[in-house]
Structures are given as structure tokens and as C-alpha cells.
C-alpha positions as CSV (number, residue, x, y, z in Angstrom):
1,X,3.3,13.6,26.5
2,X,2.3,10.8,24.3
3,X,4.7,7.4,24.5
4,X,6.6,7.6,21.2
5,X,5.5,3.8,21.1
6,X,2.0,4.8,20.7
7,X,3.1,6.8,16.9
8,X,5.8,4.1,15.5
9,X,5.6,3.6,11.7
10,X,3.6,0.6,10.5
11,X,3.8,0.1,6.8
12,X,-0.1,-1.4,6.2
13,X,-0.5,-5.2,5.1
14,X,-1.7,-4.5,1.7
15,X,0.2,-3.7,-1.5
16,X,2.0,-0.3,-1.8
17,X,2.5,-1.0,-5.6
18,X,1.7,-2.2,-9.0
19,X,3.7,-3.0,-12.1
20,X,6.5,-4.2,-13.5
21,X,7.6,-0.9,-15.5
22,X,8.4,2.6,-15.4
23,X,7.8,5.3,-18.0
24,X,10.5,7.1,-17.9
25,X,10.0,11.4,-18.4
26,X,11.7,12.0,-21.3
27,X,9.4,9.8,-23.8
28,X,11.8,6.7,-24.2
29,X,10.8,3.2,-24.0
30,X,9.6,1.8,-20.4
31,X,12.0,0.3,-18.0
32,X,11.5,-2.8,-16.3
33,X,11.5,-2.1,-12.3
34,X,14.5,-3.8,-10.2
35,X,13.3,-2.7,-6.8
36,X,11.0,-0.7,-4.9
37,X,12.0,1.1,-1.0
38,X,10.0,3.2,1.4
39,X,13.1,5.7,2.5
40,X,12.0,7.2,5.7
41,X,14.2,10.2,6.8
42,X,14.3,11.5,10.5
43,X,15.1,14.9,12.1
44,X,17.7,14.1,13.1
45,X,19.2,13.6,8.9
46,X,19.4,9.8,9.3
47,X,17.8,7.5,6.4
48,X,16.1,4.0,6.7
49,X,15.6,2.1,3.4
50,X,12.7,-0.7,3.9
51,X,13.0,-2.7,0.3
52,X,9.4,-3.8,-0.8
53,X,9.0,-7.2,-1.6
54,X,7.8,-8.3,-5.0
55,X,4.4,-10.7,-4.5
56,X,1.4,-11.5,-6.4
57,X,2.3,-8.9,-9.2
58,X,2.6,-5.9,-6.4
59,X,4.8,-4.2,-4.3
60,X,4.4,-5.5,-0.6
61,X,5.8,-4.3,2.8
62,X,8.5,-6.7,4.4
């Protein structure tokens, strides 16, 4: 059996978004983004929340 070491998440050093707004669905004006999170669920029904960091007019890992 593989060590579960060997397949841990690594969220890449590059951006993993652009932009400032969002259009929202129903054809209303854009909305200015607040925050940005990579929510990572687990078999086991627990959620972790890693907030992206705002750099360099993208969305970067922590």
C-alpha cells in the first residue's frame, strides 16, 4: 500500500485566479470579489477551507 504521504494535497505555486469581479447569473451588475477558498472535503464529511491570497492581480495559494 502506498504511504498516504506520498498523495498529500499540494496546491501548485502559480495563480489559481484572475479578477476582481464576478458576473453574477441573473444579468445584474458585477460584484466586486471579497475572497477566494479552495474547500476540500474528505470521506470522512469533514471540510478544510484554504483562503487564497490576493497578489499581483490573482488569486494565489497560501
Amino acid at each position: 500500500m502506498a504511504d498516504p504521504a506520498d498523495d498529500v494535497l499540494v496546491l501548485p505555486p502559480i495563480p489559481l485566479a484572475s479578477g476582481s469581479v464576478l458576473e453574477p447569473e441573473d444579468d445584474g451588475p458585477p460584484v466586486r470579489i471579497s475572497a477566494v477558498e479552495v474547500v476540500v472535503s474528505t470521506e470522512d464529511g469533514a471540510q478544510l477551507r484554504i483562503p487564497l491570497v490576493r497578489r499581483h492581480g490573482a488569486w494565489w495559494a497560501p
